[in-house]
NUGU-222924 format. One record per residue (C-alpha): residue number from 1; x, y, z; chain. Coordinates in pm, whole numbers. Layout:
SITE	NUM	X	Y	Z	A
...
//
This chain:
SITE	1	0	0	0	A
SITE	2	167	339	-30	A
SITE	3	276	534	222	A
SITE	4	-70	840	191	A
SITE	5	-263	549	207	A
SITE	6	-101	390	466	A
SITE	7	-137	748	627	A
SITE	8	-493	797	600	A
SITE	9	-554	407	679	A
SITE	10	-411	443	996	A
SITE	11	-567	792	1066	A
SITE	12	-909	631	1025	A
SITE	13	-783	330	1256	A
SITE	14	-659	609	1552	A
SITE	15	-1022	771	1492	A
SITE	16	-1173	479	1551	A
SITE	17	-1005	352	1814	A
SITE	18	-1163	505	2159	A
SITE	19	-1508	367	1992	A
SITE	20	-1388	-4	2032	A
SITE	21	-1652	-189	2159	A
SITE	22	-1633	-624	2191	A
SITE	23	-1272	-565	1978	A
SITE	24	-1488	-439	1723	A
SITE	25	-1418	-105	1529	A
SITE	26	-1664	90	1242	A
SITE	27	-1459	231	971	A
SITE	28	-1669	175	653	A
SITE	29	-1797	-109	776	A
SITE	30	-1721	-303	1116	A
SITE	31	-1437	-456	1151	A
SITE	32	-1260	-746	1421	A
SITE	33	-951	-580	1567	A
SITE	34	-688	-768	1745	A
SITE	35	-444	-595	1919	A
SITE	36	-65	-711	1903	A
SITE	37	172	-697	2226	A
SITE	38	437	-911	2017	A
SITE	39	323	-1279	2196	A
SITE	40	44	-1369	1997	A
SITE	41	24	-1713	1867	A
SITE	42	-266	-1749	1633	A
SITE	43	-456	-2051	1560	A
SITE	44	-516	-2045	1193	A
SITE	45	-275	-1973	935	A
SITE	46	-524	-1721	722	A
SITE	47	-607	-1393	935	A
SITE	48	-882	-1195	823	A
SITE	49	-893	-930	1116	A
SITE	50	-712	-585	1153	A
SITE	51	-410	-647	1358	A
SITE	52	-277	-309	1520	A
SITE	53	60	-321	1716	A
SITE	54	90	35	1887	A
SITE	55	447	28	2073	A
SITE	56	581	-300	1994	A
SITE	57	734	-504	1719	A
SITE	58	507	-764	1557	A
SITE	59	639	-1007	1388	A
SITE	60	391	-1306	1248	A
SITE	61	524	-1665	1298	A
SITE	62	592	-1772	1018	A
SITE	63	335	-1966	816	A
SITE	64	71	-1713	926	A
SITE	65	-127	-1484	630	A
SITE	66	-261	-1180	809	A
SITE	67	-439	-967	542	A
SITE	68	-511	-617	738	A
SITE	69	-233	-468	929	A
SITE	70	-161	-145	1087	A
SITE	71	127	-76	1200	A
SITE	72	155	246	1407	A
//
């Protein structure tokens, strides 16, 4: 993705963010968030949710597809 959109991706993400409700956020449509602290270990290889690491380095094990990221 290039970097504006990137920008204005995550700008919509930080909007969003205080409104989290049940790890769900609205953007243009709700959307699963999980939140990355760098331990996660995920249980199927294909994720579909927004993963947002906010002061830590995430780094996917490998074999794991995660197709929303936001890296902040």
């Amino acid at each position: 993705m290039p970097d504006i959109l990137e920008k204005a991706f995550s700008a919509l993400v930080e909007k969003a963010l205080p409104e989290m409700k049940n790890g769900t956020i609205m953007l243009s449509r709700q959307e699963k968030v999980l939140e990355a602290d760098g331990n996660q270990e995920f249980a199927q290889p294909d994720i579909e949710d927004l993963v947002i690491a906010r002061n830590t380095i995430f780094c996917p094990q490998q074999g794991i597809y995660i197709s929303k990221r936001n890296l902040q």
